[in-house]
N, C-alpha and C positions, 0 to 999 in steps of 0.2 A: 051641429057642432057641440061637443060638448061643455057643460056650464062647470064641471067643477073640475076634472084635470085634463087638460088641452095637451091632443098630442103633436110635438114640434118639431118640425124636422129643419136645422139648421147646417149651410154649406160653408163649406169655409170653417168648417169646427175645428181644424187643427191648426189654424193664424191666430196671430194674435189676437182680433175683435171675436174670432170666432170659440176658443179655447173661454175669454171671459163669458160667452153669451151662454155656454154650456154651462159651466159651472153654477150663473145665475140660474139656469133654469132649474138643474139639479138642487139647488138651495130650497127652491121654490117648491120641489116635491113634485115637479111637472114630468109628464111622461116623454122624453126628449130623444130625439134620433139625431147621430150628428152624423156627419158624411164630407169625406175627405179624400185626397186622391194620390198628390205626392206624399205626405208624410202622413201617411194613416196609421196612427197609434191604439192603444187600447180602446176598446166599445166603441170605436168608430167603423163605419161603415164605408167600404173605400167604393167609390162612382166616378165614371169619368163624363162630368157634366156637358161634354161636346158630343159625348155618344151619345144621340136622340131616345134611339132603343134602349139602353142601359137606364136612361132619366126615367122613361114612362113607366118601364117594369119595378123602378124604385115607386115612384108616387103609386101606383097599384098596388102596390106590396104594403106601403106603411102608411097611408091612408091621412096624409096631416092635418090637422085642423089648422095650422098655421106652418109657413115658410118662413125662414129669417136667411136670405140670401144674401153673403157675407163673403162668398166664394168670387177674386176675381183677380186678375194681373195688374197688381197697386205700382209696382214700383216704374216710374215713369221713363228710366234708359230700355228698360227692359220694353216696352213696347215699343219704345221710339225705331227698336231692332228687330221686334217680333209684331210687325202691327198687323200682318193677316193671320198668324196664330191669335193674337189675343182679344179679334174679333169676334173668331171663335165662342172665345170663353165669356170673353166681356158683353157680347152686345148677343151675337145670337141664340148662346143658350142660358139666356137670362133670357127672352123673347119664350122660347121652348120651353120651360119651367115655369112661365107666367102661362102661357096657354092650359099647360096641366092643371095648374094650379084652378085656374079661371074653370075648367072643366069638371074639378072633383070635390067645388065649393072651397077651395082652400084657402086663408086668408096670404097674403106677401108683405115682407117689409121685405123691402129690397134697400141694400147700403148702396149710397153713391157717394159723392166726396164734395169740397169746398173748390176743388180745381173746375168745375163747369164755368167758373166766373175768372174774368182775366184780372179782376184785384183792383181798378180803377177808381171807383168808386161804392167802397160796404160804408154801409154793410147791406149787404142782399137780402132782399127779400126773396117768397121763394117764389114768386112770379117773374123777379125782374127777369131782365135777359141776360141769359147766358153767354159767353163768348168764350169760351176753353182754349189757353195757349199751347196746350201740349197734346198729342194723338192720344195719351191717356187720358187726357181731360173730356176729349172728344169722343170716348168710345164710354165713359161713364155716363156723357149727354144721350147718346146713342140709346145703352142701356136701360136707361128713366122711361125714353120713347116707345123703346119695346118692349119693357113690365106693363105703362101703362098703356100703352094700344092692345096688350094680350089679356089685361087681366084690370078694367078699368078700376076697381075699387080697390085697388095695390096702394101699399103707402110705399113712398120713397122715403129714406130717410138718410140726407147730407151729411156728413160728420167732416170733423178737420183732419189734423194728420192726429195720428193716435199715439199712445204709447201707454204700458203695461207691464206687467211681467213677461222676462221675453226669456227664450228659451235658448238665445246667444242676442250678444248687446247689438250686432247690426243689425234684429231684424224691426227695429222701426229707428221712424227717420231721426229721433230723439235719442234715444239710448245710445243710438251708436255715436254720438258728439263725446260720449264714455272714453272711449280710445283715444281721442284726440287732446281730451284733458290729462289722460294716465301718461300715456307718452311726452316727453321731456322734447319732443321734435319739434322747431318751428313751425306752425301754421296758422293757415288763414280761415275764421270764420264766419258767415253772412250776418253781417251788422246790417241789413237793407230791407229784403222783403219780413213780412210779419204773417204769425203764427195764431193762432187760437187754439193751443193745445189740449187734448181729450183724453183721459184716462180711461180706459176699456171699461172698466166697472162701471163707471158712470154712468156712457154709452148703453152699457147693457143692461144699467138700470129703465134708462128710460125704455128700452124696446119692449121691457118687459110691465113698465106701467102702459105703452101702448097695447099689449097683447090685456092685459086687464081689463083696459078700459073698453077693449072690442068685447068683450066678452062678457061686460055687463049692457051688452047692445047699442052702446053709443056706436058712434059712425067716425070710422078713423080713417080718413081717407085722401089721396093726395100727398102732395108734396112738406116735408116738416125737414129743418134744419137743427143742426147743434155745433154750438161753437164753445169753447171755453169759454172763461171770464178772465182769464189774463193775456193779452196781446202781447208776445214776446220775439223778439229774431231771435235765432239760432244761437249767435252771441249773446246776446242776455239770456239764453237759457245755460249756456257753458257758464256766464258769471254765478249761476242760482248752485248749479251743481256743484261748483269750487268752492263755494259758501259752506253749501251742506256736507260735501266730505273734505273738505280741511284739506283741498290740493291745489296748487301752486296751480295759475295760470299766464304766469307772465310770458311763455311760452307763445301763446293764443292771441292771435291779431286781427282786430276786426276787419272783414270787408267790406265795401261802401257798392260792389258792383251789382248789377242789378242781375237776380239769377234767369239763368234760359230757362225757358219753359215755366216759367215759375210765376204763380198771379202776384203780386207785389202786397197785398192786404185782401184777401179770404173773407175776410171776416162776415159771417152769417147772420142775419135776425133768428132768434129762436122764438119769437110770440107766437105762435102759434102753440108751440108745444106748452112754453109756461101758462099760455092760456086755458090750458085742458089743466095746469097743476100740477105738470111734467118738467122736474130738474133735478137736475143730478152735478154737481161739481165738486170733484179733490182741486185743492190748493197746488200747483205746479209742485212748490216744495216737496209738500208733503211725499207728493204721488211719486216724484221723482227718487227721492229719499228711498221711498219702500220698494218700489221694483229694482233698482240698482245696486243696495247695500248686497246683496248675493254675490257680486260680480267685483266685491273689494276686498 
């Protein structure tokens, strides 16, 4: 592997976690490979991670000293409808990719989520047990299973739900609460289950103090989470965003119901990672402020 510029190959580069994690790398001077498949934009590499063949002539071809597997079917109606497509994506060629990986010395962070826990009682460690409410929660559990059965010294790494600069306001679960504040429509927003929201950059700071810290030989291995430092519903995140752009929310009515599929409190221990010296947190405000002012 190499010690001074580590080459990366990152999936999922054209999502939101994955567009931050390029750019970080790019800052970094890091020799970075991204690879995308619906929306494959400039110097990406379009792959279709279910084709077996198309994956191994990729890993053969660019040779990575690191994975950052970022690539997968997040949004949880969408599986609830496509759950033998997005086993596919989610569970078996994350298995296929860890196996290559495991083969050609290549290090993995593979991204899983806060949804593997039914929300009962956080905050979570990354041993407790899991219990996933939704077939998306279950096919990320799936996932974790078969990175690390293919590629045992894989790190996982949990994150909550994200939010970022987005390239339209619906495409994370946050930004899009945008439209519901602009529009003058009555509606209802989840005052009930809670959040620990993550800024991409953050996110993609830490992956990239983990890829550091591999690199100066330490052992990064296993299971690590990341949660925000602000616990927020949906509705007190619409309260933050009326604050900061000076828009009328009377419109906007809390909901007290408890949501489907939904863990009721997330919330992760991240000791593990501060314990390596690894954190990274924007202020909700703040973060929210900068990715949205575009879109007013």
């Amino acid at each position: 592997m190499s010690s001074t510029v580590p080459r990366i190959l990152v999936t999922g580069a054209s999502g939101l976690l994955g567009r931050a994690v390029v750019r970080a790398l790019k800052e970094k001077e890091w020799d970075v490979v991204g690879i995308a498949f619906s929306r494959v934009g400039p110097e990406l590499i379009k792959c279709d991670l279910t084709n077996p063949e198309a994956v191994s002539t990729l890993i053969n071809k660019e040779k990575p000293d690191f994975i950052i597997h970022a690539a997968a079917e997040r949004f949880p109606d969408v599986v609830e409808n496509k759950y033998e497509e997005t086993l596919l994506l989610n569970v078996k060629a994350s298995g296929h990719l860890s196996s290559l990986a495991h083969q050609h010395g290549s290090k993995v962070i593979h991204i899983s989520t806060d949804y593997v826990f039914d929300g009962t009682s956080p905050p979570y460690k990354a041993n407790d047990k899991c219990n996933p409410l939704s077939k998306y929660g279950q096919t990320k559990l799936d996932s974790e299973e078969a990175v690390l059965r293919e590629c045992p010294d894989a790190c996982i790494l949990r994150v909550p739900v994200l939010y970022g600069p987005v390239e339209r306001v619906d495409e994370s679960a946050i930004t899009c609460l945008l439209s519901a504040l602009k529009n003058s429509e009555p509606k209802t927003v989840s005052h009930y289950d809670k959040r620990c929201p993550a800024h991409v950059r953050d996110v993609a700071g830490i992956i990239l103090d983990m890829i550091s810290l591999s690199l100066k030989g330490e052992t990064v291995n296993g299971i690590f989470q990341w949660s925000g430092r602000e616990k927020l519903t949906k509705y007190e995140m619409v309260l933050i965003m009326s604050e900061v752009f000076s828009l009328p929310h009377d419109h906007i009515t809390p909901s007290y119901t408890p949501g489907e599929l939904r863990p009721y409190d997330p919330e992760m221990d991240v000791s593990r990672l501060v314990d390596l010296g690894i954190s990274h947190h924007t202020r909700f405000e703040d973060g929210i402020k900068e990715c949205l002012s575009p879109w007013l």
